[in-house]
C-alpha positions in Angstrom: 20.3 -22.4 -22.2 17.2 -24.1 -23.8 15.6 -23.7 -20.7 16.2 -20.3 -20.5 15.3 -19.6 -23.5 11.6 -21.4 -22.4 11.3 -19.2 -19.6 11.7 -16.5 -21.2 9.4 -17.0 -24.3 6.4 -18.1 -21.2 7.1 -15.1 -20.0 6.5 -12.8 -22.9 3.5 -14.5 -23.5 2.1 -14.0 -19.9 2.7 -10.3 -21.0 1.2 -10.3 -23.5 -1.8 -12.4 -22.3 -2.1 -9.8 -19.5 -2.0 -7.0 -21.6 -4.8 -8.3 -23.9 -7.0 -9.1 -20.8 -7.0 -5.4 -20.0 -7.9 -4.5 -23.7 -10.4 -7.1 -24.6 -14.0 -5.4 -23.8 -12.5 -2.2 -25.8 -10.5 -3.6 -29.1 -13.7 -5.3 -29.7 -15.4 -1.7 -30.5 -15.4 0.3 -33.5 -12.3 2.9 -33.2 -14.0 6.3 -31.8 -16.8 4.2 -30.4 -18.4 7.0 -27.6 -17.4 5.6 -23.5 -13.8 4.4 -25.0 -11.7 7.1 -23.1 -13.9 6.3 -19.9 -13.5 2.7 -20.1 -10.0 3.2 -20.2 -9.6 5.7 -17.7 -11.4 3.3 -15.2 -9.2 0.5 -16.1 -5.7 2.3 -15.5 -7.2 3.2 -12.0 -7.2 -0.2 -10.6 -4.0 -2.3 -9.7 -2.6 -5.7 -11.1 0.1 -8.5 -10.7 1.6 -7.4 -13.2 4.3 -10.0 -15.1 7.8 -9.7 -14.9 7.6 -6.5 -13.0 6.8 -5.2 -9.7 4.6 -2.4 -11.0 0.8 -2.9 -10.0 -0.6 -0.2 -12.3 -1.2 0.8 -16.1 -1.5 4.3 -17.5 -4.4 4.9 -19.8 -2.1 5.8 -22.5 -0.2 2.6 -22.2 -3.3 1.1 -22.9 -4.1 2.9 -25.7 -0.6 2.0 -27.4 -1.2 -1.6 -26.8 -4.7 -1.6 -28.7 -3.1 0.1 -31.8 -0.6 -3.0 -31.4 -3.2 -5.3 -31.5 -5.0 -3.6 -34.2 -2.3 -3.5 -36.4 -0.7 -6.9 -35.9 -3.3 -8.4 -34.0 -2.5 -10.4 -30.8 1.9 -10.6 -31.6 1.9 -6.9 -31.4 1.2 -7.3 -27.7 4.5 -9.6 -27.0 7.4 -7.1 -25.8 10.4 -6.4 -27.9 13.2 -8.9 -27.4 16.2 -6.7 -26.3 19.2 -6.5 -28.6 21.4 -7.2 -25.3 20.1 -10.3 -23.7 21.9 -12.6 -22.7 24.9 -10.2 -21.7 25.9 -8.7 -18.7 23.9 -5.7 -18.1 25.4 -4.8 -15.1 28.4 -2.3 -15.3 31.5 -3.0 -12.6 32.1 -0.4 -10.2 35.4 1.0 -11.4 33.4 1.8 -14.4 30.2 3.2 -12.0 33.3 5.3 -9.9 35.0 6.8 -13.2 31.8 8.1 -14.9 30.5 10.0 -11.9 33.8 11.4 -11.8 33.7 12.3 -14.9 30.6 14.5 -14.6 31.5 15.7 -10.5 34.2 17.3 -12.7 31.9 18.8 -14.9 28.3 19.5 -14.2 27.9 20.8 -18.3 28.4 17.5 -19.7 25.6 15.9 -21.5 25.8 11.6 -21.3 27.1 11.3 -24.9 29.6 13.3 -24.0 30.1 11.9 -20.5 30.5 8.3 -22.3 33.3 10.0 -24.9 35.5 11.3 -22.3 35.5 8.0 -20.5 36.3 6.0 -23.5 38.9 8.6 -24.1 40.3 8.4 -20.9 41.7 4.7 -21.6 40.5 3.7 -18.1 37.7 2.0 -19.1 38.4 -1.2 -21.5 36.6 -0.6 -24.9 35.3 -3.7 -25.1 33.0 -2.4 -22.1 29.6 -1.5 -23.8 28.5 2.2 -22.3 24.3 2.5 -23.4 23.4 5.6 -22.8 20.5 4.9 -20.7 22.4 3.2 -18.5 24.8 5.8 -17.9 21.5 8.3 -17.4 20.3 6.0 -14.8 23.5 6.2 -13.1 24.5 9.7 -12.9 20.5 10.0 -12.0 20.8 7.6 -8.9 24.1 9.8 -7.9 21.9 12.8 -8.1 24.4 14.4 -10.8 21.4 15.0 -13.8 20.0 18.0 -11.9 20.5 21.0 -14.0 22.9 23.7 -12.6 21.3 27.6 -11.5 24.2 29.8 -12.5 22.0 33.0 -13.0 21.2 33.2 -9.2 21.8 35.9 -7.3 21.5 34.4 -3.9 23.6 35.0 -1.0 24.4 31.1 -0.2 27.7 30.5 2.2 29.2 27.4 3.4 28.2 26.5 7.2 29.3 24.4 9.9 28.5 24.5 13.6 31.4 23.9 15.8 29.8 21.6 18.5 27.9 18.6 18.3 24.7 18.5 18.8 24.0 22.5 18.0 22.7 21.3 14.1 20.8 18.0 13.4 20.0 17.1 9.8 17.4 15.4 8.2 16.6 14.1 5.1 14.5 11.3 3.1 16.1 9.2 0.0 14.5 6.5 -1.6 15.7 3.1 -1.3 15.2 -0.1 -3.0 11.7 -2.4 -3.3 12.0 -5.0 -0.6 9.5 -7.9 0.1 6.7 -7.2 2.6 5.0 -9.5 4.8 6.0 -12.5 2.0 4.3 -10.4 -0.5 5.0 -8.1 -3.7 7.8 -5.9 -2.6 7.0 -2.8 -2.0 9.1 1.0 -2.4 11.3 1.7 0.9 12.7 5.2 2.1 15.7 5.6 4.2 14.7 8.4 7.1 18.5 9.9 7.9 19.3 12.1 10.6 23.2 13.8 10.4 25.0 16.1 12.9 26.4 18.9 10.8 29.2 19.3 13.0 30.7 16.1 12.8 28.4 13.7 10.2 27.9 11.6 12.7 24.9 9.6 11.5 22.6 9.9 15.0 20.0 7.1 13.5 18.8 5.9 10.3 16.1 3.2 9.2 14.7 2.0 5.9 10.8 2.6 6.2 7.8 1.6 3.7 6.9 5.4 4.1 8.1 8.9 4.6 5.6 10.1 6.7 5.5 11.3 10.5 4.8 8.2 11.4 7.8 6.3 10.4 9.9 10.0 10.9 9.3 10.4 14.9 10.2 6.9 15.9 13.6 7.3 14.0 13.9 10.9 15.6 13.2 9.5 19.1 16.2 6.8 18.7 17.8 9.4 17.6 17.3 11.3 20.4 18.2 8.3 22.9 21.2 7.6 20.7 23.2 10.7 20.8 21.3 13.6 23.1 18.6 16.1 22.8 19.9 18.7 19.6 19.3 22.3 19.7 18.0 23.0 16.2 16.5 20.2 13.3 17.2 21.4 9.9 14.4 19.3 8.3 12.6 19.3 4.4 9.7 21.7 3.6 6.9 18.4 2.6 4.1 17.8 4.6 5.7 15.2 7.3 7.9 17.9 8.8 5.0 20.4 8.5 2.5 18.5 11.2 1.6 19.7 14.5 3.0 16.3 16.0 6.6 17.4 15.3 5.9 21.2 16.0 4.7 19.3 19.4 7.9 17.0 19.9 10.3 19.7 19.4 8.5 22.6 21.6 8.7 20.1 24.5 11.9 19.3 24.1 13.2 22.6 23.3 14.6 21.9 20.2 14.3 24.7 17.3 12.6 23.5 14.2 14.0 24.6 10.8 11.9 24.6 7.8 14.3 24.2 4.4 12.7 27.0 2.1 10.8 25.3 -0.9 13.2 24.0 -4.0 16.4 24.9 -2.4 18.0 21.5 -1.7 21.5 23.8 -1.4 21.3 24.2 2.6 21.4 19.9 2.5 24.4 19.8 0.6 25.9 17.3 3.8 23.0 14.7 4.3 22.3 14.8 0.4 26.7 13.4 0.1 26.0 10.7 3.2 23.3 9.6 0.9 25.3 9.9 -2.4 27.4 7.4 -0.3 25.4 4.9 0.6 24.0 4.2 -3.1 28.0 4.2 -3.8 29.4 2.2 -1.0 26.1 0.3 0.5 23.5 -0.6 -1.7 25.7 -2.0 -4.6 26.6 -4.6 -2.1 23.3 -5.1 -0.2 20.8 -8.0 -1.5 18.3 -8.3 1.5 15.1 -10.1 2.0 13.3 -8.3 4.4 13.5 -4.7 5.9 14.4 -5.9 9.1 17.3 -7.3 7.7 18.6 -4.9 5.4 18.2 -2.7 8.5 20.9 -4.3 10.5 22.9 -4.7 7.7 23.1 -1.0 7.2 23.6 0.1 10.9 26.3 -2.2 10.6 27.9 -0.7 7.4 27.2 3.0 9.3 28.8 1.8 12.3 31.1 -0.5 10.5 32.8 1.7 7.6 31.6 5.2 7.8 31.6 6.6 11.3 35.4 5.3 11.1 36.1 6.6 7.7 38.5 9.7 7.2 36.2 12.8 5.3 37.3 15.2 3.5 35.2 17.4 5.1 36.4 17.1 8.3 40.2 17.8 7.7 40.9 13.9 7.5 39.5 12.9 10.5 36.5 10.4 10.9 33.0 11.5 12.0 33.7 9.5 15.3 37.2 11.4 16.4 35.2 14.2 15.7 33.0 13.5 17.9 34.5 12.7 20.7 36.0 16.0 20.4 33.4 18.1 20.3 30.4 16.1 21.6 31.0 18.3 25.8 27.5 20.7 25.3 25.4 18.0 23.6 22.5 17.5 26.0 21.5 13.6 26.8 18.1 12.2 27.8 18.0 11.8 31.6 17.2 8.7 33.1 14.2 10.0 35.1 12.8 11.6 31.6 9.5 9.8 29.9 10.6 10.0 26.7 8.5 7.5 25.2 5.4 9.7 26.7 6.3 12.6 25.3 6.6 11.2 21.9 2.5 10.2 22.3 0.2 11.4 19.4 -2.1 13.6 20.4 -5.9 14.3 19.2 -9.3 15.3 20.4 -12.8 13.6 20.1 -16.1 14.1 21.2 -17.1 11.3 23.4 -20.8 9.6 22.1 -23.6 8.8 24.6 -23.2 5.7 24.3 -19.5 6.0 26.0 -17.2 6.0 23.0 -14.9 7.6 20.8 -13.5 6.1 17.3 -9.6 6.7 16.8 -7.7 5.2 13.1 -10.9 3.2 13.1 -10.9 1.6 16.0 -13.9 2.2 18.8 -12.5 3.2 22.3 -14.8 3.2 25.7 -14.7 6.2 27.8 -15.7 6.3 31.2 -19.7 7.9 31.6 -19.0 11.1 33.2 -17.1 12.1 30.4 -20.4 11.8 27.8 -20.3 14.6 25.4 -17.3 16.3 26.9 -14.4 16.8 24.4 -11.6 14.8 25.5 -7.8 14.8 24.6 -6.6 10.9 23.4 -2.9 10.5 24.2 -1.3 6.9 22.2 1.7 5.3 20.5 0.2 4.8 16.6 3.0 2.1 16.1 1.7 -0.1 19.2 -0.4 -2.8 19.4 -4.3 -2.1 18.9 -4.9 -3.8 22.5 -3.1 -1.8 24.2 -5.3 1.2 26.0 -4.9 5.2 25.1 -4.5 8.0 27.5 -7.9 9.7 28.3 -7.2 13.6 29.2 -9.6 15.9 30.3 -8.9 19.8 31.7 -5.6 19.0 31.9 -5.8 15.7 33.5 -5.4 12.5 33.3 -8.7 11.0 33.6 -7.8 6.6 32.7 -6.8 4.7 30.0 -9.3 3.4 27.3 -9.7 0.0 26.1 -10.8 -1.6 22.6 -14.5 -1.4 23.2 -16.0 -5.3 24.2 -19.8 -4.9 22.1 -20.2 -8.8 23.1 -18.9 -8.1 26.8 -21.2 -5.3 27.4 -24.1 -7.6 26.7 -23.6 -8.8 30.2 -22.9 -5.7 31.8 -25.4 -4.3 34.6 -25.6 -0.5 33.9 -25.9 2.0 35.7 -29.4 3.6 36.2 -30.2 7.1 37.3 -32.4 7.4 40.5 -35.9 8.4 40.0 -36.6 7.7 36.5 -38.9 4.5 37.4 -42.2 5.1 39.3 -42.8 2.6 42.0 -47.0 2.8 40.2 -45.6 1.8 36.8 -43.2 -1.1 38.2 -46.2 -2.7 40.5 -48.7 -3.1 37.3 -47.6 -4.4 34.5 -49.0 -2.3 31.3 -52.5 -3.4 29.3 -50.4 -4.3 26.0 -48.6 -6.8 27.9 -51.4 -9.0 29.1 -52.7 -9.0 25.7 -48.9 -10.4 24.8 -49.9 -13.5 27.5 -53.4 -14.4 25.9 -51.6 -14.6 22.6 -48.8 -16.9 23.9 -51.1 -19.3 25.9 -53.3 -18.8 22.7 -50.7 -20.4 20.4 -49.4 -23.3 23.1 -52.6 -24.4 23.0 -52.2 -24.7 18.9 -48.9 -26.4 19.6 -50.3 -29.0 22.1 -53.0 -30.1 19.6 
């Protein structure tokens, strides 16, 4: 306990040590000294290692509560408040967790005071159970149950559900826990999801470190390879389902892309419940290390538990009977089909003189008949940098570029065009370049005295 207690006291004064070091140049300055705000400003810009936290930046008005601290109570204002609670169990048990959201699933209207008195009241929580309210918040906020309620709409909005699989595939992006990355700070993760609406079969899902198209095709292709080529993806409105390379993907593949209109999560309702139950059923359990792990753990728990879980939605059955009943019109990948080429970024470039083109900043070397042409680039952005991009031009094919070798082409013999040398200027040397002998002989002669 003693030692506890010491690690705790070394840290509160690591934070408070860090916080001062951010302070220091400005605390020492009269109070409304001119280039204060900027200073500040500049200093909430940059990141940190921040103690106890995985946080790597500082607001500016942060900052500015932490020099009134010091001002007022000099350098103890800046250690944090010990908490009333510590050194009990913060951490509520799931039958607790699984009553309050029921609790408010029942009742959209009720605030989290009132949330906390009706469970009390219910006698199925023990009262010896402490219930702070911001830990109740940050519950019902995780299950996505805070979200205030439009009854004044006027909208025509009717339950849907496609009858085959395959005819409807669903995607969505919910944010997931900080995981470790490369044996470094952890860093934020999103889960990429993809959902047949007519039988929540889960086609593929991943954690990611982002949400963009690049970590949203690669799930999509598995997706694809997993369970067949869909005829329409319901996707989000944000910029990754807005970009030419999924408008390309889907064109090609025939698939109809479907734009959610802007701050109407209602048409999600299914893939927004698959992801109200894996913060219920999967990451309460979940403690991973890496990515890759927590990855295999989850396909496992998909595989596992939910695809052979009875839903309500479905009359009872699971997502997998349902499947196999209505999975005859879905459309696989054929064996003969280059999928992996199709899912190639595309981009164009203008191609220098000196036989290159630069590409996520890395310098690519073209062939020579293709200087100043405009040519299309073809590659995989998750690959490995070695390995060589398409080269397209008119409609074809032309090679495949390579990392560009500066030291390699020192020994290279180009290639001259015919007739720029005249024979006269190749048989006698120019007048500068006699002088150029005189002075070398001059100066071995200096060197042999």
């Amino acid at each position: 306990m003693d030692k506890e207690k010491s690690m705790y006291e070394t840290l509160r004064e690591e934070i408070a040590l860090f916080r001062y070091s951010l302070i220091a140049d400005v605390v020492r300055l009269k109070p409304g000294t001119s280039g204060i705000y900027q200073k500040l400003q500049e200093t909430s810009q940059m990141e940190y290692k921040i103690p106890g936290t995985t946080r790597t930046l500082v607001a500016a008005e942060t900052l500015r509560s932490w020099i009134k601290k010091y001002r007022s109570f000099g350098f103890d204002g800046l250690y944090p408040k010990i908490r009333k609670d510590r050194g009990k169990a913060r951490k509520l048990p799931q039958e607790v967790i699984d009553v309050l959201i029921e609790i408010k699933e029942k009742n959209r209207e009720l605030t989290v005071k009132q949330v906390i008195a009706s469970a009390l009241s219910s006698r199925q929580i023990a009262t010896t159970i402490e219930l702070p309210p911001s830990t109740v918040h940050r519950i019902l906020e995780g299950a996505g149950l805070m979200e205030k309620l439009n009854h004044g709409s006027t909208k025509d909005r009717r339950r849907f559900s496609f009858h085959y699989a395959g005819q409807l595939l669903m995607s969505d992006v919910m944010h997931g826990p900080a995981v470790v990355k490369d044996g470094q700070r952890k860093y934020k993760t999103y889960l990429i999801a993809f959902l047949d609406d007519a039988t929540r079969v889960i086609t593929h899902a991943a954690f990611c470190f982002s949400e963009n198209t690049n970590a949203f095709l690669p799930i999509l292709k598995k997706a694809i390879l997993r369970r067949g080529i869909p005829e329409r993806l319901y996707v989000d409105n944000g910029s990754a389902y807005r970009s030419r390379q999924l408008e390309l993907v889907c064109a090609k593949l025939g698939i109809t892309l479907i734009h959610a209109r802007p701050y109407q999560p209602q048409g999600k309702g299914k893939i927004e419940r698959f992801f109200r139950t894996v913060r219920m059923q999967f990451l309460n359990q979940v403690l991973p290390k890496s990515i890759e792990e927590m990855n295999q753990q989850f396909w496992a728990w998909v595989e596992g538990e939910y695809h052979l879980t009875p839903h309500r939605g479905l009359e009872g059955e699971t997502p997998m009977d349902r499947w196999a009943q209505r999975a005859s019109k879905v459309k696989m990948v054929e064996p003969q089909f280059d999928l992996d080429d199709l899912f190639l970024w595309e981009t164009k470039r203008l191609v220098r003189s000196d036989r290159t083109v630069s590409l996520n900043g890395l310098v690519y070397e073209i062939a020579a008949e293709l200087v100043g042409q405009k040519v299309l680039l073809r590659y995989d952005p998750s690959a490995s940098k070695e390995r060589p991009i398409q080269v397209w031009h008119q409609g074809k094919i032309q090679h495949e570029a390579k990392l560009l070798d500066a030291y390699g082409n020192c020994y290279v013999k180009r290639e001259r065009p015919s007739g720029t040398i005249q024979s006269s200027q190749s048989s006698q040397p120019p007048q500068f370049h006699k002088r150029s002998l005189n002075f070398m002989k001059f100066n071995q002669e200096d060197n042999d005295v």
